[in-house]
N, C-alpha and C positions, 0 to 999 in steps of 0.2 A: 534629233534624238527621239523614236519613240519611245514612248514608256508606259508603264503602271503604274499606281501609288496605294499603299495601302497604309491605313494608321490605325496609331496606339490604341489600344483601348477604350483610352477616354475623347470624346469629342463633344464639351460641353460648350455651348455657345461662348460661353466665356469661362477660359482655364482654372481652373486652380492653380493655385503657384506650386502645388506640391507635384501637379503632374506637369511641368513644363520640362524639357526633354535637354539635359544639360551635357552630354556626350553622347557621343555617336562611334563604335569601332566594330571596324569585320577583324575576323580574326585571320591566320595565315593562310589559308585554304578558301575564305571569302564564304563558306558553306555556315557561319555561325555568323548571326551582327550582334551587335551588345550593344544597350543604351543604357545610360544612369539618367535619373531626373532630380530634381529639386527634392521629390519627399525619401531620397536615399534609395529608392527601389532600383532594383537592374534587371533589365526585361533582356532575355539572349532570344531569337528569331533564330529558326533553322531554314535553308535554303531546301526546299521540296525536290526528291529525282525528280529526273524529266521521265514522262509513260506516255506507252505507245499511243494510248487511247487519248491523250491528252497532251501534245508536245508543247504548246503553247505552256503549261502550268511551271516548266521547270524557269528558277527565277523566282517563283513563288516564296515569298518567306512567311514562314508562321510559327505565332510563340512556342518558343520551346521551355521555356521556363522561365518562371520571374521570382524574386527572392528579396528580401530585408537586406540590405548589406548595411547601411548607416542609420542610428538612430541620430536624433537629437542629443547633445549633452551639455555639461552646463561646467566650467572652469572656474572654481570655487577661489583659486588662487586670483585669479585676474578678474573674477564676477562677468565674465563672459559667458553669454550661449556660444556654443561651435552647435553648426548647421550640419542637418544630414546630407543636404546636398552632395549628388556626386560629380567632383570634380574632372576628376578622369576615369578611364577604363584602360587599362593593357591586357592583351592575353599572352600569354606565354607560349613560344615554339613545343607543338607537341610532339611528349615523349612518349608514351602509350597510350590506351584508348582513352584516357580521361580527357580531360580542357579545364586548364586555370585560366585563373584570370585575375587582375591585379583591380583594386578598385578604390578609390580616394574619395573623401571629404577635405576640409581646410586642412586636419590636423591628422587625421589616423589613415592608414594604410591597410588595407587585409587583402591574404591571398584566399581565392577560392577555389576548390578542386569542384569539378562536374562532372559525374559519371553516369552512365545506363546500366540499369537493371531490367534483364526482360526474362530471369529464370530467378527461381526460389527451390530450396534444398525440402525435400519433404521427406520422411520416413526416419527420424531421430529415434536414436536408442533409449537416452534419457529423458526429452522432452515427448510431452505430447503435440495435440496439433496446434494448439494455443499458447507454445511455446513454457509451459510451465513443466517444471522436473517432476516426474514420475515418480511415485513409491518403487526405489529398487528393488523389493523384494516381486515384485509385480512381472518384474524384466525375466522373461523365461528364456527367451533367444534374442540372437542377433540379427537384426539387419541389413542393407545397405543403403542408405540416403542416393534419393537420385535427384535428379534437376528438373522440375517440371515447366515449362512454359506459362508464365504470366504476363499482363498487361504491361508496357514499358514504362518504368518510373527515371524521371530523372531526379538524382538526388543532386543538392548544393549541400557543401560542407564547408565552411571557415578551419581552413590551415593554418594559418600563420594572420597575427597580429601583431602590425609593424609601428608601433606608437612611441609618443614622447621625441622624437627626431629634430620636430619645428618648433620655433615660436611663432613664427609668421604663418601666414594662410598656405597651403601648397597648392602651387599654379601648372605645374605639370608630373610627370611621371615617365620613365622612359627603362623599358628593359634594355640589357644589355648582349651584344649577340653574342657573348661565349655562355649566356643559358643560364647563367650563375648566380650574375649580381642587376643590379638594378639602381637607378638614382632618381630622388626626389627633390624638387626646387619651392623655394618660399623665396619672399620677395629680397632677401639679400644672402641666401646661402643654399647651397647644393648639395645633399649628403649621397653616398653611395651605401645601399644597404648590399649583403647579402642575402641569397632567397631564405637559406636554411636558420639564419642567425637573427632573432626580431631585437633582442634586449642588446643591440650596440648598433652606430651607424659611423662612418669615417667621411666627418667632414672635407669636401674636393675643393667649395668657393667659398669665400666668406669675404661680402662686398659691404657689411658693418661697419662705417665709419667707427672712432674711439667715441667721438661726439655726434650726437644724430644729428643735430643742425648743420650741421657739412654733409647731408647726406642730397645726392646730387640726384639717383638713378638709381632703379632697381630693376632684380628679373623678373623676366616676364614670360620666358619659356625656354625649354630647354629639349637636348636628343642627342641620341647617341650615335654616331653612324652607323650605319646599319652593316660594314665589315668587319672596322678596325676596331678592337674591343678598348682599345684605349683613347681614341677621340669623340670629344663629345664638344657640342656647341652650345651655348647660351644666349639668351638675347635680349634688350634692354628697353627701359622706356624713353632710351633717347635715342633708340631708332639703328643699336649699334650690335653687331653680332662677335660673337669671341670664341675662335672654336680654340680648346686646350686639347694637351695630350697629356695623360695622368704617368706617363713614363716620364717625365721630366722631373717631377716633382712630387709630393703625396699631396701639398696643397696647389690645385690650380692657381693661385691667385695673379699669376703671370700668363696670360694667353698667349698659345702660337701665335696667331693670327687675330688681326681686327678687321673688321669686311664693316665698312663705314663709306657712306654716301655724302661727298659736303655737300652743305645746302646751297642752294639757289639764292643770291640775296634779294632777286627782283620778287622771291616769291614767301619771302618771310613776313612774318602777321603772328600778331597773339597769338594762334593758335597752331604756329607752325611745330612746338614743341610736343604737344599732345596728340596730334596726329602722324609725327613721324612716329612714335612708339610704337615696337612691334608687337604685337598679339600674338602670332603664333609664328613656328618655324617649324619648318620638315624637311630632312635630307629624300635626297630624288634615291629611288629604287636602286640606281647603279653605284650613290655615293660619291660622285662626281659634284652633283649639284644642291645650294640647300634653297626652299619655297619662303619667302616671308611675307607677311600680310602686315599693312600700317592700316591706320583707318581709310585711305584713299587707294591704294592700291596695291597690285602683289609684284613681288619683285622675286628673280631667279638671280641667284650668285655662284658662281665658278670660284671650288677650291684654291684655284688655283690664281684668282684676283679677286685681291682686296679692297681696290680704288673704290669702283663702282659695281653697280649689278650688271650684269649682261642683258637682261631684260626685264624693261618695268612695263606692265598693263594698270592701266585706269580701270578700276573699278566701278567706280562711281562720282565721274568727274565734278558732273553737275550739282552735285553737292559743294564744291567749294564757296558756290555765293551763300550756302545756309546754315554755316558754320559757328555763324552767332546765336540762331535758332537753336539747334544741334544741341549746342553748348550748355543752352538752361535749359534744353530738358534732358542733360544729362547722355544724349545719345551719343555725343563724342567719345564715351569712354567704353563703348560695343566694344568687345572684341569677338572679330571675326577668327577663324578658322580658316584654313586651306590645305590643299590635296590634290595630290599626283595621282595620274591615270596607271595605271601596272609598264607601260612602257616607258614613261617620265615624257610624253607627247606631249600632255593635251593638262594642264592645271584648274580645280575648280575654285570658286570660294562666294559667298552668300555677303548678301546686299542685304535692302530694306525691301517693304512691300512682297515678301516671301520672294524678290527675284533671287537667283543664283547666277553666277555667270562663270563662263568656260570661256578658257584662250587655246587657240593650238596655237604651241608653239612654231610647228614649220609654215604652215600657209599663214601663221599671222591673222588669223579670222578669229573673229570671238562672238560669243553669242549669250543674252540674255534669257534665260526661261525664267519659270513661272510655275514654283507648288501649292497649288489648287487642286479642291474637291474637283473642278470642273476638268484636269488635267488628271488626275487620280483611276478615272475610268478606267477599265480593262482596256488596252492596247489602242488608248488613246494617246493621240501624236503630240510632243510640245510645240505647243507655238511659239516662236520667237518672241520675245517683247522691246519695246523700245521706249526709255522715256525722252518725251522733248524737252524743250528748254525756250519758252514762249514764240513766235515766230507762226508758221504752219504750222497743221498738225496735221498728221495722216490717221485714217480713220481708228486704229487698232494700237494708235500713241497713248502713253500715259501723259500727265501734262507731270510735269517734275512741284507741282507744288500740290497736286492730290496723291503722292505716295504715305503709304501708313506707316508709320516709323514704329509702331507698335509689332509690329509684323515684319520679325528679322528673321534671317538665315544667319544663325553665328555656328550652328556645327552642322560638317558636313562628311563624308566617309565616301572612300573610290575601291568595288572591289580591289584586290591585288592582283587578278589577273585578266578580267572581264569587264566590260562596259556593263557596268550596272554598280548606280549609286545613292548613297542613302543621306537621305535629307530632312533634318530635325526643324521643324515649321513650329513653334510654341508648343505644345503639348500634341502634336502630331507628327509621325515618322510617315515619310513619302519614302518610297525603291523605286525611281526607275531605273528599265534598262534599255537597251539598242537595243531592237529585232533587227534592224535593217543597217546596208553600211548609210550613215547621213554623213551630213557636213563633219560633223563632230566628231571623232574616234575616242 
């Protein structure tokens, strides 16, 4: 894979918590990236034309706008802070020249429209040039207002404000492919908003025990298929996927289908419950297949069977001796992210020690990189990485007990139709891309 890397703004030796880089989304054309961070901001990156004089440049991303989307605020009912942090990003299939884009905190929803201004109206009858109304009687004729050519401004505007929906934190968000509606998830229920409509939502799951202490499992992510406007999948912290069909019923709370893995008995341990919990879930590009990520590893599932996954990759196997470590400080409950190549080949998804790691599916080859300043260079090549596990060690091995656990990859971003992708390192956004064909497609 070679690549490029270029990052956020801030690069303080040591982060701020407000700039650490909490989603990551290219939007449908792969030419805008979006990121949310911790202190509520949303930075969008535009992909540069490619020019003659410069072919190398295209791939290039640079800010195109960054904007306030969440403050802090304070729930006087329940004496809660809600965090500005932004949970997700979606952008919406574009309809004319603008770009929305949907963006979350725990609790509130906003749609944002983004538009270009690169002309301004001059020659007003009423107005002068400073935009204040003229003494009419002053007005001897008429003019015509023309359009002159100014500097390009990008404006953000807040549309719609989608609040009051959850009690619980919201863990995902997912448009809907008829353009229309859209659903948000909290740790035990699913509502389907419409775009146009903010003050009502219709609740789809509601997994509420009557008593909380019988409460077993909760969600932990959720999507729509990317064809059928009526199925959508959900996914659990015990490790259990449920896709529904909203034709059957107004409330889901019966799934078509359950896509559950028995466990292993040779392979259960305190903490076999916590690490089967899925973190994230993604349908494959064709909708055929869905991606899901446990703390150990990522698993593809066929619509079409529900036993088992068709294919599971180890992420990070050698972890399993440091699970009691893991545990008290808390790293067991990462949750990682994962993502589909534009042709549903080749799966990504992010470790510790800023590694990432890629599977292709057909030759079955997987490969660990590495986002690093030192990897960051202009059309500098990634190096494979490898950690060991005591034994030998080859010169350019990690040893598995000096990995930084501080230093995670949990979100990561695959264009939609080109080998180049974005990866959120703590408060820094790394792009690479392929120049070349490599191992890895």
């Amino acid at each position: 894979m070679g690549g490029r890397g270029g990052a956020t703004p801030s690069c303080l030796a040591v982060p701020l918590p407000a700039d650490i880089i909490s989603t990551v989304e290219f939007n449908h054309t792969g030419e805008l990236l979006a990121t949310g961070d911790k202190g509520g901001r949303v930075v969008i990156f535009q992909r540069e034309p490619e020019s003659k004089n410069a072919p190398h440049s295209q791939g290039e991303y640079d800010v195109y706008s960054t904007f306030q989307s969440h403050e802090p605020e304070f729930d006087y009912l329940k004496s809660l802070e809600i965090e500005e942090k932004i949970n997700k990003i979606k952008w919406l299939p574009q309809q004319n020249a603008a770009h929305s884009l949907l963006s979350t905190n725990d609790k509130t929803i906003k749609l944002w429209k983004i538009t270009e201004r690169d002309k301004r109206p001059e020659g007003y009858n009423l107005k002068d040039e400073e935009g204040k109304l003229k003494d009419l009687s002053t007005v001897t004729s008429l003019q015509v207002p023309v359009l002159k050519p100014m500097d390009l401004m990008v404006e953000v505007s807040p549309r719609r404000i989608f609040a009051n929906g959850h009690t619980y934190h919201i863990n995902s968000i997912s448009v809907n492919s008829d353009c229309e509606t859209y659903m948000s998830a909290d740790d035990l229920r699913i509502n389907l908003w419409h775009l146009a409509i903010t003050d009502r939502s219709f609740n789809i799951v509601d997994i509420k025990p009557a008593n909380m202490e019988d409460l077993t499992e909760v969600i932990t992510a959720s999507e729509f298929h990317p064809h059928h406007c009526n199925l959508f999948v959900y996914s659990s912290s015990k490790g259990s996927l449920r896709l529904c069909d909203m034709r059957a019923a107004a409330l889901c709370d019966k799934h078509s289908k359950l896509f559950e893995e028995p466990e292993d008995p040779s392979n259960r341990s305190f903490f076999s419950e916590i690490i089967s919990s899925v973190s994230d879930v993604k349908f494959s590009h064709s909708g055929r297949y869905m991606l899901t990520r446990d703390y150990l590893t990522v698993k593809v599932w066929d619509l079409n069977m529900e036993a088992r996954p068709i294919e599971t990759y180890q992420v990070h196997d050698y972890l399993r001796s440091k699970l009691c470590s893991l545990y008290e400080n808390d790293c067991i409950f990462d949750k990682f992210e994962c993502a589909w190549n534009g042709s549903d080949s080749v799966i990504m998804t992010g470790a510790y020690n800023n590694f990432f790691r890629m599977f292709d599916r057909n030759t079955k080859r997987d490969v660990t990189l590495e986002a690093s300043r030192e990897s960051s260079k202009p059309r500098a090549v990634l190096k494979p990485r490898r950690v060991c596990v005591g034994g030998k060690r080859r010169r350019d091995d990690i040893s598995v007990d000096s990995l930084d656990f501080t230093k995670k990859i949990l979100h990561t971003a695959w264009h939609p139709a080109e080998n180049i992708i974005a990866i959120a390192a703590t408060n820094n956004l790394y792009i690479f891309q392929d120049k070349v064909n490599s191992d890895m497609h």
